[in-house]
C-alpha positions in Angstrom: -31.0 33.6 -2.9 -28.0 36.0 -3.0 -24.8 35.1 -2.8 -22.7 36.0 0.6 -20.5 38.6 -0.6 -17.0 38.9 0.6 -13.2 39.9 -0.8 -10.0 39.0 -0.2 -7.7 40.7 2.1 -4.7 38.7 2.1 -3.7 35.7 0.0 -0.2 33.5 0.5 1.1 30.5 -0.4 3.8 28.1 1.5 5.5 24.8 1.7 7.7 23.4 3.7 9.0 20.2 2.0 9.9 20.2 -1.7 11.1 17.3 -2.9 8.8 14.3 -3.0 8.9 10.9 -5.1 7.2 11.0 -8.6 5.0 7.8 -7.9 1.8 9.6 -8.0 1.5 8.4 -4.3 3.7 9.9 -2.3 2.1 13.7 -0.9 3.6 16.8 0.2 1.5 19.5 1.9 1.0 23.0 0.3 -1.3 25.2 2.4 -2.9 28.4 1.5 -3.4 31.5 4.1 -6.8 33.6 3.0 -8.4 36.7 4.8 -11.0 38.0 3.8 -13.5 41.1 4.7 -17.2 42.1 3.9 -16.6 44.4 0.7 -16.3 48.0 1.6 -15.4 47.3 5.5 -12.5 45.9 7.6 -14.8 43.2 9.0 -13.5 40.1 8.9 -15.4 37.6 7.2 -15.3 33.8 7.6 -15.5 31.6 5.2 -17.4 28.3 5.5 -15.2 24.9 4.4 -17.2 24.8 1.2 -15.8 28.4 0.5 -12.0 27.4 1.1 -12.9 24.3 -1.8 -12.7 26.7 -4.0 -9.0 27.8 -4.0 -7.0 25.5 -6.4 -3.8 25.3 -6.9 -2.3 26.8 -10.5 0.5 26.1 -12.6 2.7 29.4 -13.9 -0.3 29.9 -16.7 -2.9 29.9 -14.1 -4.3 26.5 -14.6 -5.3 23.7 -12.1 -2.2 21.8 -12.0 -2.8 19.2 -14.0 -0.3 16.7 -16.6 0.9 14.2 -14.2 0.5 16.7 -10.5 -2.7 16.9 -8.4 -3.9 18.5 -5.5 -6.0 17.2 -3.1 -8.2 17.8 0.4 -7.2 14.2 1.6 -3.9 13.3 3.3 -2.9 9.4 2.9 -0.5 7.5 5.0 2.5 7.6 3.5 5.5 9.6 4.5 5.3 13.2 3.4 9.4 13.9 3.9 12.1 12.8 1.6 15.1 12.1 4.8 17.7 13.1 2.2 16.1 16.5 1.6 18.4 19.4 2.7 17.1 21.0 5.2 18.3 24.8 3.8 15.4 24.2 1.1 12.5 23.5 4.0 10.7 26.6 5.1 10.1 27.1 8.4 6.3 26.6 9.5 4.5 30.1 10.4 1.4 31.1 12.5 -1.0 32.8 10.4 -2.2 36.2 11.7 -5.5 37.0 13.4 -8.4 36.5 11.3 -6.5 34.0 8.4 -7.6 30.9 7.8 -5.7 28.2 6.6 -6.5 25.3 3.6 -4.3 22.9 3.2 -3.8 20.3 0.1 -1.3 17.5 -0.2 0.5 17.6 -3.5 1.4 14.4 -5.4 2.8 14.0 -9.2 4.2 11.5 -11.3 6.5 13.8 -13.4 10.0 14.0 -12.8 10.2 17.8 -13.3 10.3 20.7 -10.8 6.9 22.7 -11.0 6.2 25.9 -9.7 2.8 26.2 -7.7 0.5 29.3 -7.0 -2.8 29.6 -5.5 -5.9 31.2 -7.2 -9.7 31.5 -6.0 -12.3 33.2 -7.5 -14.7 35.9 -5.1 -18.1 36.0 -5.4 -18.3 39.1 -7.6 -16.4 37.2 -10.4 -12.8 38.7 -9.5 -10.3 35.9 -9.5 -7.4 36.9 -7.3 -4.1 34.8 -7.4 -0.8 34.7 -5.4 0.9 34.9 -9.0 0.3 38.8 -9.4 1.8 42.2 -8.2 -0.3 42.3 -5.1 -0.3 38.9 -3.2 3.5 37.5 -4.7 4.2 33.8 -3.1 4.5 31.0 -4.7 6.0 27.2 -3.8 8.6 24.9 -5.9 8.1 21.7 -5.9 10.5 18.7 -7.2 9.8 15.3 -9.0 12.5 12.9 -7.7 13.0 9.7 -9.9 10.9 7.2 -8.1 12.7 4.0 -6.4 11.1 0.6 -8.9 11.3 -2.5 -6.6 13.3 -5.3 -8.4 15.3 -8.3 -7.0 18.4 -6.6 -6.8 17.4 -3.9 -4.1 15.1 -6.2 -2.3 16.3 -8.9 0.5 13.8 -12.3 0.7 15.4 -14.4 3.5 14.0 -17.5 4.8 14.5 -18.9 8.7 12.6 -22.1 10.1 10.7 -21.1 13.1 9.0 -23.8 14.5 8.6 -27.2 14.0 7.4 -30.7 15.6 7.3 -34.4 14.8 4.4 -33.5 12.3 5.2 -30.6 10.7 7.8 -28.0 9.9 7.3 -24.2 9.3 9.9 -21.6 7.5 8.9 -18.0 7.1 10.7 -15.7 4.9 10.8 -12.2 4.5 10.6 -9.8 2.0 12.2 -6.1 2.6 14.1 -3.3 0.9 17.7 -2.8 0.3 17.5 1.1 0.4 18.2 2.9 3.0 15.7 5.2 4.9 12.9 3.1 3.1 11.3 0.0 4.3 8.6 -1.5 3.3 5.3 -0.5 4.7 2.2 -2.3 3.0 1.1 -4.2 0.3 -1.6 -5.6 -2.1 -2.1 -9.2 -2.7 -4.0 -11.0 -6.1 -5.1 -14.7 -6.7 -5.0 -16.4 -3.1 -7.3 -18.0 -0.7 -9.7 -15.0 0.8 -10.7 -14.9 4.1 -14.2 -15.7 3.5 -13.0 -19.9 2.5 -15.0 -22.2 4.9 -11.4 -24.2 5.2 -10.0 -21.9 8.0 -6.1 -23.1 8.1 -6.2 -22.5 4.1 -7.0 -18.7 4.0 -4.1 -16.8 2.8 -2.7 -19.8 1.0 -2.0 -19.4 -2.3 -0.5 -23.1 -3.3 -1.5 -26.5 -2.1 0.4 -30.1 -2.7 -0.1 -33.6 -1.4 1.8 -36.5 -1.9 2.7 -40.0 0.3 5.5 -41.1 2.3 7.0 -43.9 2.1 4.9 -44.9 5.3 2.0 -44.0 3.5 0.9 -40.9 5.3 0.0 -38.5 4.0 2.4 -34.9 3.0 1.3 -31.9 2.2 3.1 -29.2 1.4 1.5 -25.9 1.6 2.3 -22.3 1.4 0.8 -18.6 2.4 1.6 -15.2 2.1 0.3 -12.5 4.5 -1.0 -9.2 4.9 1.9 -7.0 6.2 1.2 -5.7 9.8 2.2 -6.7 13.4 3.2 -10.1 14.9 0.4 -12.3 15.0 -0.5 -16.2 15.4 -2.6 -17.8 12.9 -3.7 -21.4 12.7 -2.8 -23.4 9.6 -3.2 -26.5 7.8 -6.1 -29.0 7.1 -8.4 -27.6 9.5 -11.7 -28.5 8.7 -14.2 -29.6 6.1 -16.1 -27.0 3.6 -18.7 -28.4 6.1 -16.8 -26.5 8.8 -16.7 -30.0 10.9 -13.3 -30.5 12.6 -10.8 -32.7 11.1 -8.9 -33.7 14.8 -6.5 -36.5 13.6 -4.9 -33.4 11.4 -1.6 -31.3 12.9 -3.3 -27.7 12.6 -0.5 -25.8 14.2 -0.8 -22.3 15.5 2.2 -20.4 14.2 4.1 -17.5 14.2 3.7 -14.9 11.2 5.6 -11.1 10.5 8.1 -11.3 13.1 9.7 -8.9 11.2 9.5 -5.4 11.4 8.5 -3.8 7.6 8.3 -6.6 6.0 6.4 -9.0 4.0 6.0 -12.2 4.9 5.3 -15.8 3.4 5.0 -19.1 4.7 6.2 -22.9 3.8 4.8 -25.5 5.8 5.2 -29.0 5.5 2.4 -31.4 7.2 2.6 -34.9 7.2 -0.8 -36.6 9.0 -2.8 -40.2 8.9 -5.6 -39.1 6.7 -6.1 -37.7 3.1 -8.7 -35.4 2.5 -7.9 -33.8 -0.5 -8.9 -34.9 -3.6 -6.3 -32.5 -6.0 -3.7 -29.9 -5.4 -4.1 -26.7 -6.0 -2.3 -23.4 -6.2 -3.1 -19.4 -8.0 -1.4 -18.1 -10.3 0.2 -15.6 -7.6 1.1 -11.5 -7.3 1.9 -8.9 -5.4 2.1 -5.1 -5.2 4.5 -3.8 -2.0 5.0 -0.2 -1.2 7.8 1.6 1.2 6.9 4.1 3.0 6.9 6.9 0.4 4.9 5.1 -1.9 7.2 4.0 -4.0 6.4 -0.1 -5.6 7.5 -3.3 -7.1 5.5 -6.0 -8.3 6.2 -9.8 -8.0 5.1 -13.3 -8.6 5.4 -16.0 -6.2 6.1 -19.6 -6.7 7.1 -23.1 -5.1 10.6 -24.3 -6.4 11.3 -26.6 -8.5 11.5 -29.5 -5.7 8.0 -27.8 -3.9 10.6 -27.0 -0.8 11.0 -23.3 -1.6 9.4 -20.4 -2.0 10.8 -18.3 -4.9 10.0 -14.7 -6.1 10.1 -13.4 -9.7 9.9 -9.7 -10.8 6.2 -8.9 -12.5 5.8 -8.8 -16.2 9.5 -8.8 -16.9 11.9 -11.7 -18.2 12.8 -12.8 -14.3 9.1 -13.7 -14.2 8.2 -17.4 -14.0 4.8 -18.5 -16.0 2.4 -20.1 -13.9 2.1 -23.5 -13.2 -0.2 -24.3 -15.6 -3.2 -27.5 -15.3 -5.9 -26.7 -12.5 -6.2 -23.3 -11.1 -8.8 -22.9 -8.1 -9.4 -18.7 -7.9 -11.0 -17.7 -4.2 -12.1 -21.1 -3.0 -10.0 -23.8 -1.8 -12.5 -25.8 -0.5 -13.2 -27.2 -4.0 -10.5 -30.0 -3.6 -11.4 -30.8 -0.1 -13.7 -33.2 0.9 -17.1 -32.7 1.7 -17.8 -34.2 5.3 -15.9 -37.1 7.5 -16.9 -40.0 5.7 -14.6 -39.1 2.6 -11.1 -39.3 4.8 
């Protein structure tokens, strides 16, 4: 089968935002005008989307960029401008002309460098024709910022008690950024309760404790952390057996999570009730991963204080970090210390 034969007319290359965070997340968008003509004719010629995949995006030596930048056809969902760019270094966006056709690639790097960008594609007759030559001259500079590392000291984790009744008492606290123009926007959570546990009220927990007051009922003292996202109400607590039967003498309050806006948030909860259906505590040895909206991160542990009435943060793999508990570790299924059916309460 021979190839469809076609040449290029016109070739350009813009940008319009050229600063962006080294994180290897955060994107900014390059795009690439083509034209191009049946050889030997001013017909335009269209090319199909498999066509336009071929243009890459060259370094000053006419290679893919490559050592810490990539392109690619797939925009994520971060934030693609820097607030404190200036605007004097933004170009303004254009129409292409009649006939061009437009591919555009989102730009990410983890180099803190400034990197000049061209555009090359080869034509079916083995010509490769760049913007980095005498007749199509464009190019785009681009800028590695130092990323933003989430620690404790630019990070805020407040706690506020909610809700409460003669059985229980809930505090949420919140987890946000310190620098300005860049909240917090989602995260990534290891070593908890998953959502597929039978135990309902237990999913997102990530450490379990029981214990008897001095009426001999029963305390327990549990705590979650949650998916960032909108305001929601969840139901908590001992809910059920790994049965899925009811356990209706148990408080399972509905609460109140992520009342705050770009934020994460965690929960404490303290239950006291008349029956005991537990057979161990539990908890996970606990992390996190939370990016703002340009993609930059910081990851933490989480923990109960040293009293099991807090819930404390540590920096990731640092000296701040707290080792885990230590003795029994239950990973994914929380229904392994709870009791099989009614007749154990």
């Amino acid at each position: 089968m021979v190839a469809t034969q076609w040449g290029v007319n016109s070739f350009k290359i813009r940008g319009y935002d050229s600063a962006l965070f080294a994180n290897g997340v955060m994107q900014v968008a390059v795009e690439v005008d083509i034209k191009a003509t049946v050889p030997g004719t001013s017909t335009p010629y269209t090319m199909t989307d498999a066509e336009l995949e071929e243009i890459e995006l060259v370094d000053d030596d006419l290679n893919a960029l490559s050592g810490g930048w990539s392109f690619s056809s797939t925009e994520n969902d971060f934030n693609h401008t820097i607030p404190s760019s200036a605007q004097s270094d933004i170009s303004v966006p254009e129409l292409p002309s009649a006939d061009v056709q437009t591919k555009t690639y989102w730009v990410s790097t983890s180099k803190t460098e400034s990197k000049t960008v061209y555009a090359s594609i080869q034509q079916p007759d083995g010509t490769v024709i760049t913007t980095h030559s005498d007749k199509y001259d464009s190019k785009v500079e681009l800028q590695g910022r130092q990323p933003t590392v989430y620690t404790l000291s630019n990070t805020n984790f407040e706690n506020y008690e909610v809700d409460h009744d003669d059985k229980w008492r809930q505090y949420n606290y919140f987890l946000s950024s310190k620098e300005q123009n860049q909240p917090f926007k989602t995260c990534e959570r290891h070593n908890y309760v998953g959502e597929s546990d039978p135990i309902v009220g237990l999913r997102d927990c990530y450490w379990f404790a029981r214990q008897k007051d001095k009426d001999n009922s029963h305390e327990r003292r549990i705590q979650y952390f949650w998916d960032m996202g909108p305001e929601r109400i969840v139901t908590v607590g001992v809910t059920n057996y790994k049965d899925g039967t009811p356990i209706p003498e148990n408080p399972a309050p509905t609460i109140t999570i992520n009342q705050k806006a770009d934020a994460m948030c965690f929960t404490w909860l303290d239950i006291t009730s008349p029956t005991h259906v537990y057979t161990t505590s539990f908890w996970y040895d606990t992390w996190f991963i939370v990016w703002d909206v340009y993609g930059n991160s910081g990851e933490f542990t989480v923990d109960t204080g040293d009293n099991s009435d807090d819930i404390v943060i540590h920096e990731r793999n640092t000296s701040t970090s707290k080792s885990s508990h230590g003795g029994e570790i239950h990973y994914g299924d929380a229904s392994e210390a709870i009791a099989q059916n009614t007749s154990a309460a």
